[in-house]
PDB file of N, H, CA, C and O in Angstrom:
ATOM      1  N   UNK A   1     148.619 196.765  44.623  1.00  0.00           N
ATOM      2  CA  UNK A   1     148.179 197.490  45.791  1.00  0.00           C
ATOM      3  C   UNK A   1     148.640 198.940  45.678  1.00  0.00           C
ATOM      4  O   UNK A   1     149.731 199.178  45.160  1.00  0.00           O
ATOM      5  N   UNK A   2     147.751 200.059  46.201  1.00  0.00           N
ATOM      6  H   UNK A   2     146.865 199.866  46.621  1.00  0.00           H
ATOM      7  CA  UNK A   2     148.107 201.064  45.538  1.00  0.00           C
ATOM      8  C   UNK A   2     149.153 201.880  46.929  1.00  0.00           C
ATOM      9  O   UNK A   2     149.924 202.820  46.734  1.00  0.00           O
ATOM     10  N   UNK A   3     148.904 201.237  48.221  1.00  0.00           N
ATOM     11  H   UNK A   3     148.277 200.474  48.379  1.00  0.00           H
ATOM     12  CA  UNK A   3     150.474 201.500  49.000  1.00  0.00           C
ATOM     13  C   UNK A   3     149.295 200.843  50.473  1.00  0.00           C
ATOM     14  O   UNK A   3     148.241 200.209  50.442  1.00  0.00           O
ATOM     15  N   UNK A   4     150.348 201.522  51.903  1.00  0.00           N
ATOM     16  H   UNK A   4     151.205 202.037  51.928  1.00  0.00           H
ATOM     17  CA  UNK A   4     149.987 200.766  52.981  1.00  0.00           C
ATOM     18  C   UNK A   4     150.444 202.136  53.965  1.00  0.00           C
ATOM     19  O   UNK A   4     151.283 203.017  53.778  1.00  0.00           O
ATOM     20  N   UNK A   5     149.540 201.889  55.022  1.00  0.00           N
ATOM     21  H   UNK A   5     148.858 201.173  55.173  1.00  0.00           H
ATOM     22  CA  UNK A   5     149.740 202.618  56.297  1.00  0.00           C
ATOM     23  C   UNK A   5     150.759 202.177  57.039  1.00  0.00           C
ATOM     24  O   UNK A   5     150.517 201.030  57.417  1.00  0.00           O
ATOM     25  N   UNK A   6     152.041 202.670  57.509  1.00  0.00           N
ATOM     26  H   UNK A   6     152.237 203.601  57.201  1.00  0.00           H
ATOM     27  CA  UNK A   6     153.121 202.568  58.448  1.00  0.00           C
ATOM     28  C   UNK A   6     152.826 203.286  59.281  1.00  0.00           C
ATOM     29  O   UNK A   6     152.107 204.270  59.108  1.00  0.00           O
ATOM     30  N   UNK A   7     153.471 202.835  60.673  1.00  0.00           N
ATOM     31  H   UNK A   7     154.055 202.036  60.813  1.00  0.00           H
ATOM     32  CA  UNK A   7     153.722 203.181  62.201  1.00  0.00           C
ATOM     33  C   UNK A   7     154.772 203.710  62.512  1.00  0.00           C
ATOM     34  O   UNK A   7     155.504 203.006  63.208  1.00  0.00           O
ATOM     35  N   UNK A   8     155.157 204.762  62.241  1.00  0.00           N
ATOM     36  H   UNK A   8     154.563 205.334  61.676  1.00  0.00           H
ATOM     37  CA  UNK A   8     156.795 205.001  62.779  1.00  0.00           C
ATOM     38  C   UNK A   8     156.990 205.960  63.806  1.00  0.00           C
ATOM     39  O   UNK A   8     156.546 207.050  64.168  1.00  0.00           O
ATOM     40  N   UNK A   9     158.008 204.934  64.194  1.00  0.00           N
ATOM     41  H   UNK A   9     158.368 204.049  63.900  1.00  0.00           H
ATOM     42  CA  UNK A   9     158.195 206.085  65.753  1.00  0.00           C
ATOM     43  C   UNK A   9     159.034 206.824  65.618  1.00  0.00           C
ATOM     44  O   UNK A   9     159.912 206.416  64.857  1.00  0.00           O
ATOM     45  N   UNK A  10     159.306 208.532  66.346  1.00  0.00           N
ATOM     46  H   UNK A  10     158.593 208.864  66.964  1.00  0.00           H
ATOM     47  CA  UNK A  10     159.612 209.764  66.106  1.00  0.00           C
ATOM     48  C   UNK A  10     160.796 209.196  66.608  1.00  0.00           C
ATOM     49  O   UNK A  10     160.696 208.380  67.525  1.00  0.00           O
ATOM     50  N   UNK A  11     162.214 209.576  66.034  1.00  0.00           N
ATOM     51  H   UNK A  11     162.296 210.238  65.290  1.00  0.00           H
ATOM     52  CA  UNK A  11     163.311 209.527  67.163  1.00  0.00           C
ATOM     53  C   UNK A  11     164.043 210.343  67.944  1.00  0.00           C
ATOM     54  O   UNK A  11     165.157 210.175  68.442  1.00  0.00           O
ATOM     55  N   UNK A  12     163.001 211.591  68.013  1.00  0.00           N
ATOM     56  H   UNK A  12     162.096 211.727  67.609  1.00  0.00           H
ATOM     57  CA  UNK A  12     163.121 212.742  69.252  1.00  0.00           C
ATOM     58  C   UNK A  12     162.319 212.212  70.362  1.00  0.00           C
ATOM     59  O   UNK A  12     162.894 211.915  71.409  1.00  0.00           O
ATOM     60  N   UNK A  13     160.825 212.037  70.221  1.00  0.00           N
ATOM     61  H   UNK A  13     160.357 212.279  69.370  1.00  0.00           H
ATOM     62  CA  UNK A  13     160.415 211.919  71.562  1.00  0.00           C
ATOM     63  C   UNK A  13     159.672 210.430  71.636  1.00  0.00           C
ATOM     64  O   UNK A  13     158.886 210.036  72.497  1.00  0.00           O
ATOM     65  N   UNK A  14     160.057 209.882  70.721  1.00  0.00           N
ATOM     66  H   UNK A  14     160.696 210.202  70.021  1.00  0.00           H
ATOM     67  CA  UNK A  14     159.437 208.342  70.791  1.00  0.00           C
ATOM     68  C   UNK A  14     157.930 208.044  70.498  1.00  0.00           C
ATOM     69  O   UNK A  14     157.428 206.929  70.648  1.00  0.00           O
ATOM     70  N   UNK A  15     157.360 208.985  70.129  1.00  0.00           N
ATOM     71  H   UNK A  15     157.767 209.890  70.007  1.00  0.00           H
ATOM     72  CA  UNK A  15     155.778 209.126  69.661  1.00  0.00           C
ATOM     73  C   UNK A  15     155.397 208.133  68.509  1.00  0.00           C
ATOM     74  O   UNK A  15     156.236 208.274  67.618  1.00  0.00           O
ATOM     75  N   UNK A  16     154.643 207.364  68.233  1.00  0.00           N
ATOM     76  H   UNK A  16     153.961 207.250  68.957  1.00  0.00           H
ATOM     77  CA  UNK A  16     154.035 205.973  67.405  1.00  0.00           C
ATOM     78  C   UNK A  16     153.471 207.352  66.594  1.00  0.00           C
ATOM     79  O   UNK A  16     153.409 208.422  67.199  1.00  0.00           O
ATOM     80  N   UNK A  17     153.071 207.239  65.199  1.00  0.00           N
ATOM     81  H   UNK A  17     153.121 206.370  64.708  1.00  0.00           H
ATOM     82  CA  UNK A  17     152.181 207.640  64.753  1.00  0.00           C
ATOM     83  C   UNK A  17     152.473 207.193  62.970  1.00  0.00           C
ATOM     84  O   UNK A  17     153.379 206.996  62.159  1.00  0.00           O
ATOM     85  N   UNK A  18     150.792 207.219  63.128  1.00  0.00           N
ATOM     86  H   UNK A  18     150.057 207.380  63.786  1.00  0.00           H
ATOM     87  CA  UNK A  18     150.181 206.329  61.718  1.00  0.00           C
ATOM     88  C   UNK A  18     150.626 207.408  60.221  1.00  0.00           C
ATOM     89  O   UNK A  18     150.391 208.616  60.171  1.00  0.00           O
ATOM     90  N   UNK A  19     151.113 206.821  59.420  1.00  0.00           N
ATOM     91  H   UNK A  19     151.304 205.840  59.461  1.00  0.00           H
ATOM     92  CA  UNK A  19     151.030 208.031  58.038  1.00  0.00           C
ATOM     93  C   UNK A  19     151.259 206.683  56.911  1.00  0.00           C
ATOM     94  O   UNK A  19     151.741 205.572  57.136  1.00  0.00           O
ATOM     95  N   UNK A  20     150.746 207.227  55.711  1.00  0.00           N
ATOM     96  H   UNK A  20     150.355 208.129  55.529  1.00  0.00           H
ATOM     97  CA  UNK A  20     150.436 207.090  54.888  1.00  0.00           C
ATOM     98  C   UNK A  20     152.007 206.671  53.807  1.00  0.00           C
ATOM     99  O   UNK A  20     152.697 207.527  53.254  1.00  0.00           O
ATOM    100  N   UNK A  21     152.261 205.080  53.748  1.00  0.00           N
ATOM    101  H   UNK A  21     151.700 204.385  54.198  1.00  0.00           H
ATOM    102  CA  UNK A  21     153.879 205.399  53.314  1.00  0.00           C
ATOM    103  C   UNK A  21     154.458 205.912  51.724  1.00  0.00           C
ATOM    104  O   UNK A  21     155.548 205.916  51.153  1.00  0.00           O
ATOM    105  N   UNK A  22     152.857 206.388  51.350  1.00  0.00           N
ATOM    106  H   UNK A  22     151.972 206.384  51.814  1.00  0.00           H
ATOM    107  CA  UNK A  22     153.000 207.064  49.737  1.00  0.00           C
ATOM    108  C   UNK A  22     152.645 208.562  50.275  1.00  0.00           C
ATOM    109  O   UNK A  22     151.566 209.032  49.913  1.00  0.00           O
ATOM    110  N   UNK A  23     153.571 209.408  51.196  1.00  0.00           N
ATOM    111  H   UNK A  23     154.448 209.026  51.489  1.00  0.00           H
ATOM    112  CA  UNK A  23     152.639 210.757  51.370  1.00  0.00           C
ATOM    113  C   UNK A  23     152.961 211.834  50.396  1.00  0.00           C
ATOM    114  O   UNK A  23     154.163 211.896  50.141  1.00  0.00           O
ATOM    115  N   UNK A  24     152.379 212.503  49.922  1.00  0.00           N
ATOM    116  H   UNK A  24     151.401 212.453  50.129  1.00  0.00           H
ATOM    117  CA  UNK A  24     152.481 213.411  49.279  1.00  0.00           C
ATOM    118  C   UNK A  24     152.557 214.932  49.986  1.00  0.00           C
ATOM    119  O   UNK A  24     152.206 215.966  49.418  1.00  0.00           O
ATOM    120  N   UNK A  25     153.030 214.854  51.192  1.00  0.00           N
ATOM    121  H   UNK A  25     153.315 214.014  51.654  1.00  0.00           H
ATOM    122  CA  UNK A  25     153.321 216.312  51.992  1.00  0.00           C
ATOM    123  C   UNK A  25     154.453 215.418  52.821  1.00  0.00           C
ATOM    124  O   UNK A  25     154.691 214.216  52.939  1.00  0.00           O
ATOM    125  N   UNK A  26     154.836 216.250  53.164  1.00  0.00           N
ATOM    126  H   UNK A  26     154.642 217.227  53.068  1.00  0.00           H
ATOM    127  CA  UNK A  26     155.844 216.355  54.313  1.00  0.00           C
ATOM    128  C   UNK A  26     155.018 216.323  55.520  1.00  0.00           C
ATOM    129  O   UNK A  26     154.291 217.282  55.779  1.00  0.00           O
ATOM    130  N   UNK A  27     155.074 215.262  56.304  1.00  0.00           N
ATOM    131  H   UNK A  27     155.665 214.483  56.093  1.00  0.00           H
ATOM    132  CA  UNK A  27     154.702 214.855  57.983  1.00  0.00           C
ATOM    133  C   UNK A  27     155.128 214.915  58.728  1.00  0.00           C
ATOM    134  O   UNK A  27     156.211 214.331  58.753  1.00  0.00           O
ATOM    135  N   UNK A  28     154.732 215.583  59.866  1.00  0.00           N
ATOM    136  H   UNK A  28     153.852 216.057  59.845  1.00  0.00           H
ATOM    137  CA  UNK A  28     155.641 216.173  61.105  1.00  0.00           C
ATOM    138  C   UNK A  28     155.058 215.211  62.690  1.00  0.00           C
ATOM    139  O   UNK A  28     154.054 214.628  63.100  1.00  0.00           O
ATOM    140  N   UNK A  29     156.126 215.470  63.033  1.00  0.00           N
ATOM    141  H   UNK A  29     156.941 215.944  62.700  1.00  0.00           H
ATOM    142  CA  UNK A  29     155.890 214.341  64.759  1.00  0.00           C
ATOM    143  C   UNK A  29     154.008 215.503  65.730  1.00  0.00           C
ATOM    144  O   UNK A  29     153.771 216.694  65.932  1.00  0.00           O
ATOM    145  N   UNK A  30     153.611 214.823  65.865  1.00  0.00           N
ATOM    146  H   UNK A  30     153.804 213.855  65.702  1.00  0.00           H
ATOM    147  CA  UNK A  30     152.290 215.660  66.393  1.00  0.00           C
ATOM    148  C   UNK A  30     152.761 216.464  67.306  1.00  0.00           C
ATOM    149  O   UNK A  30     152.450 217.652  67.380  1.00  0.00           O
ATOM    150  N   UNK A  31     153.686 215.776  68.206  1.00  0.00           N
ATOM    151  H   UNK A  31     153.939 214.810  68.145  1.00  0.00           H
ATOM    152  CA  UNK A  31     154.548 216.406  69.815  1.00  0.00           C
ATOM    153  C   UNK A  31     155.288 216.981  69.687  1.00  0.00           C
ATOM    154  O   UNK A  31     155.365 217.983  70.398  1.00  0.00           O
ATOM    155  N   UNK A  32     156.372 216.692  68.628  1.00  0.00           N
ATOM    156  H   UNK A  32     156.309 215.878  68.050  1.00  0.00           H
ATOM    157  CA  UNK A  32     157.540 217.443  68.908  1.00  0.00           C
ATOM    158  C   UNK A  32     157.897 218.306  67.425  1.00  0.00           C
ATOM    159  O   UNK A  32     158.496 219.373  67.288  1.00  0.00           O
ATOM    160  N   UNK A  33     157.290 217.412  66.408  1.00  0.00           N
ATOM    161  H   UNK A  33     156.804 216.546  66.520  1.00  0.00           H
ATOM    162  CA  UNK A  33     157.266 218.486  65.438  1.00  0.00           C
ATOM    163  C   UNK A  33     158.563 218.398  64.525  1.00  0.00           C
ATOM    164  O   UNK A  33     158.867 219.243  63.683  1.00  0.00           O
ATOM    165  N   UNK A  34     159.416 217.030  64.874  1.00  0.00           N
ATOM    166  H   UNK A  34     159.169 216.344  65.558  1.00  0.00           H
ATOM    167  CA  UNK A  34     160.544 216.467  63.930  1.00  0.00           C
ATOM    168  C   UNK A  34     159.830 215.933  62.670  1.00  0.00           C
ATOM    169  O   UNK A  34     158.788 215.284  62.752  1.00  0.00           O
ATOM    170  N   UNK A  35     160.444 216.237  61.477  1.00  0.00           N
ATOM    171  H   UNK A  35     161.291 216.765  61.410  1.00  0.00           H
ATOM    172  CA  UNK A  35     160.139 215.567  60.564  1.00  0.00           C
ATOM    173  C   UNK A  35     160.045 214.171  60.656  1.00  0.00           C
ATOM    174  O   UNK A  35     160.938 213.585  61.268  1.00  0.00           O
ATOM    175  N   UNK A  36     158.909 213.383  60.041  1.00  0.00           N
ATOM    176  H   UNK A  36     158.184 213.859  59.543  1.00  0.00           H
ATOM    177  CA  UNK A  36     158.700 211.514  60.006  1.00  0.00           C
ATOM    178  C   UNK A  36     158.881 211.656  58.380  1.00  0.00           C
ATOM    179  O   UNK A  36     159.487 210.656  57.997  1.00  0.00           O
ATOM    180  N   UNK A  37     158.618 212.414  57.429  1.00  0.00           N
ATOM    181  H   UNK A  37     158.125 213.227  57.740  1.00  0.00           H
ATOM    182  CA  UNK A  37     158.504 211.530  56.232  1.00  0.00           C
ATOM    183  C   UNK A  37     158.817 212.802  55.318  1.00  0.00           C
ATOM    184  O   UNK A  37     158.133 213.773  55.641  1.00  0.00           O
ATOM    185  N   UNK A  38     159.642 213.012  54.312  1.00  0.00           N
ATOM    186  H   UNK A  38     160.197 212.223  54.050  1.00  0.00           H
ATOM    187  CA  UNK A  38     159.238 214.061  53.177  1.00  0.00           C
ATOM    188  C   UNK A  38     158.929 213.017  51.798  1.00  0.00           C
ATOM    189  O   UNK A  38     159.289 211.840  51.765  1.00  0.00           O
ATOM    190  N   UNK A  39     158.218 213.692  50.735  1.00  0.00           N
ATOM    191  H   UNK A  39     157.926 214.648  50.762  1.00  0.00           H
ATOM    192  CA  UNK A  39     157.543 212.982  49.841  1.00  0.00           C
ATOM    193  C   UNK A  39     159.040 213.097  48.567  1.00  0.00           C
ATOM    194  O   UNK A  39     160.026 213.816  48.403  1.00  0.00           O
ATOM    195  N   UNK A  40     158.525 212.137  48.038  1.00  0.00           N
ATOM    196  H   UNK A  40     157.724 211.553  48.172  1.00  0.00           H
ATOM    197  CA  UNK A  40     159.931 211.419  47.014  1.00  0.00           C
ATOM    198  C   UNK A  40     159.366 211.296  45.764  1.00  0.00           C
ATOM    199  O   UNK A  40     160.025 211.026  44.759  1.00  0.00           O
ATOM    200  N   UNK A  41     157.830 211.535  45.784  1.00  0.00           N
ATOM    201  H   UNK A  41     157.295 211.754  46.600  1.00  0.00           H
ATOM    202  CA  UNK A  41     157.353 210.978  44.296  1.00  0.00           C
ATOM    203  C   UNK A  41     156.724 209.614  43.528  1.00  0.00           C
ATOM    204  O   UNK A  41     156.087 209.293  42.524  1.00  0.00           O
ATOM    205  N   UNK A  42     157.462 208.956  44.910  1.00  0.00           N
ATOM    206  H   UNK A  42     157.980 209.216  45.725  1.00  0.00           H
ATOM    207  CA  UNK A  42     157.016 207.398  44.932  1.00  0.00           C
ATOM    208  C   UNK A  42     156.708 207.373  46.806  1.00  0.00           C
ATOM    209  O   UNK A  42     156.060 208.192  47.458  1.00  0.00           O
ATOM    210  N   UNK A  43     157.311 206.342  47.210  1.00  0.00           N
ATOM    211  H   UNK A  43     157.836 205.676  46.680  1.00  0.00           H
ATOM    212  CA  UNK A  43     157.537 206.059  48.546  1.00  0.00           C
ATOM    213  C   UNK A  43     157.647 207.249  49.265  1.00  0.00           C
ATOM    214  O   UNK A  43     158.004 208.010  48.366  1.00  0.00           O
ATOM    215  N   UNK A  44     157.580 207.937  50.301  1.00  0.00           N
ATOM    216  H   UNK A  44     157.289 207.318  51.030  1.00  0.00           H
ATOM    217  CA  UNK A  44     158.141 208.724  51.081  1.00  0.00           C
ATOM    218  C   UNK A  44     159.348 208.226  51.613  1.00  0.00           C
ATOM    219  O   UNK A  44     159.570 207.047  51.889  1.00  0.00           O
ATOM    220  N   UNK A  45     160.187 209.269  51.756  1.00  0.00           N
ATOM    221  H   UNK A  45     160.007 210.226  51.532  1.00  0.00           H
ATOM    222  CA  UNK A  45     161.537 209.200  52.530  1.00  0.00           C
ATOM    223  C   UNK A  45     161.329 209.131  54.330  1.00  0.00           C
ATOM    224  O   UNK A  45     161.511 210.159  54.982  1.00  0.00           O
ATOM    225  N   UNK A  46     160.992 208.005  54.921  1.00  0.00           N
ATOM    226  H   UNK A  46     160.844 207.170  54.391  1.00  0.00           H
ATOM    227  CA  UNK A  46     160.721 207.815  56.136  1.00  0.00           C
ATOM    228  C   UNK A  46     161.776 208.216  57.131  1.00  0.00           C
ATOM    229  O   UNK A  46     162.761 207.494  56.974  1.00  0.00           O
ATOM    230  N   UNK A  47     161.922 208.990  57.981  1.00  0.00           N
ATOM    231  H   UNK A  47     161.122 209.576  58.108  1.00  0.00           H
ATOM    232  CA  UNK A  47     162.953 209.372  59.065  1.00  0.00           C
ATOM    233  C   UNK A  47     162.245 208.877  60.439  1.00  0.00           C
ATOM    234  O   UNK A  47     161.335 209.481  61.008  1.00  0.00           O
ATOM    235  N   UNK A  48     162.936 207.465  60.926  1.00  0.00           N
ATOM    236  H   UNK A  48     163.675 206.975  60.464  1.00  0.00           H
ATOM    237  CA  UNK A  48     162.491 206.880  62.122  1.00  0.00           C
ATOM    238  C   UNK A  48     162.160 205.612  61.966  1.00  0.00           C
ATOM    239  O   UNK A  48     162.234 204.934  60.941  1.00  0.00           O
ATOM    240  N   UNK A  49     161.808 205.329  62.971  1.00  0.00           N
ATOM    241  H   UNK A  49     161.748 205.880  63.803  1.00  0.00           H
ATOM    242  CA  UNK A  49     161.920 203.689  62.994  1.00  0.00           C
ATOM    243  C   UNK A  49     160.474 202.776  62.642  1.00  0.00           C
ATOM    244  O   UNK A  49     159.608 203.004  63.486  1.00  0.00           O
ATOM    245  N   UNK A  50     160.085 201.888  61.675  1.00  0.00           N
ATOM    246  H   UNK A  50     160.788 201.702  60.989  1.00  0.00           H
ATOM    247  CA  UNK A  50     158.887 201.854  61.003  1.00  0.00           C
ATOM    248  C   UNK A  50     158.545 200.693  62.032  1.00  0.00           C
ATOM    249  O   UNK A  50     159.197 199.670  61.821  1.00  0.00           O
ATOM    250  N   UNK A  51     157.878 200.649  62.838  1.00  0.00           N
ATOM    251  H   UNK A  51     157.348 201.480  63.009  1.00  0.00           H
ATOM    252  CA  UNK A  51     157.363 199.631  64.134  1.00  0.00           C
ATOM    253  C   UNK A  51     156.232 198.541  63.158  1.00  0.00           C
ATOM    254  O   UNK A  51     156.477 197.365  62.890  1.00  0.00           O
ATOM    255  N   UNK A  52     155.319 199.101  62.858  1.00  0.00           N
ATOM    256  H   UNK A  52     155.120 200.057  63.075  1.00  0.00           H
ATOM    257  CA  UNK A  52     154.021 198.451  62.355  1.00  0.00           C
ATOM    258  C   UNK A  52     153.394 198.539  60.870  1.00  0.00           C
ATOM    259  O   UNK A  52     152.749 199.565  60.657  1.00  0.00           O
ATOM    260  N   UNK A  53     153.487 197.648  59.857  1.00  0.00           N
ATOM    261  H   UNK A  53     154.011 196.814  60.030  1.00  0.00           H
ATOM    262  CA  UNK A  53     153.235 198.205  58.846  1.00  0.00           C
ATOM    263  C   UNK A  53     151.362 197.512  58.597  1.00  0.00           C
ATOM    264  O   UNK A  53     151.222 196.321  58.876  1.00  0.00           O
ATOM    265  N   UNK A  54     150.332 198.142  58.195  1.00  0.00           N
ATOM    266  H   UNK A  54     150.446 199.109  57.968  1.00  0.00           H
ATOM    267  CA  UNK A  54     149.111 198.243  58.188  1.00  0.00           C
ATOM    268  C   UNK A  54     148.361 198.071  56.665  1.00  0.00           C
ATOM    269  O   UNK A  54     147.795 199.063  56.208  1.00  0.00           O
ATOM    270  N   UNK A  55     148.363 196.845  55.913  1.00  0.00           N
ATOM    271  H   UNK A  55     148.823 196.039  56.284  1.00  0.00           H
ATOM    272  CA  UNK A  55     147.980 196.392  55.028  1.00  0.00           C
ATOM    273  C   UNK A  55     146.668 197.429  54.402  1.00  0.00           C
ATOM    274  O   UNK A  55     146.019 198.209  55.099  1.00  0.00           O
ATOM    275  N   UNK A  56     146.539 197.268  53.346  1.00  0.00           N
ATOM    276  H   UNK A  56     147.066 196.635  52.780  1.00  0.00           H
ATOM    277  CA  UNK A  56     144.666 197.993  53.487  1.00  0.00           C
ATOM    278  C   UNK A  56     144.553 196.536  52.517  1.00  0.00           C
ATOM    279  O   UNK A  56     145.326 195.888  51.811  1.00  0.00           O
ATOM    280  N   UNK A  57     143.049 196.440  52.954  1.00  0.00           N
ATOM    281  H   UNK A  57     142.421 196.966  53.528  1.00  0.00           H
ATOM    282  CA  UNK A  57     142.482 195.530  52.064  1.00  0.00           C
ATOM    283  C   UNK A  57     141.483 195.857  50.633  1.00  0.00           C
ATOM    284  O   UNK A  57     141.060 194.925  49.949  1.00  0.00           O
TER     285      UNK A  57
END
């Protein structure tokens, strides 16, 4: 599988949001604008709490 969509919630303002858990940019909270993820090369380095993880088929 070539990776999967995670849910992680911001732990500044509690915001859900969907990203990509292979990202290749750095992802920011939509609201508040805390970092969720910087890229590692493999996995992203996730900052926050991963609620929902989203298979692709």
């Amino acid at each position: 599988m070539a990776g999967s969509f995670v849910t992680v919630a911001c732990p500044d303002c509690e915001n859900e949001q969907t990203l990509f858990e292979k990202a290749s940019s750095e992802v920011s909270c939509a609201v508040c604008g805390h970092t969720l993820a910087r890229p590692t090369g493999g996995k992203a380095a996730i900052e926050g709490e991963v609620t929902d993880v989203v298979e692709a088929r």
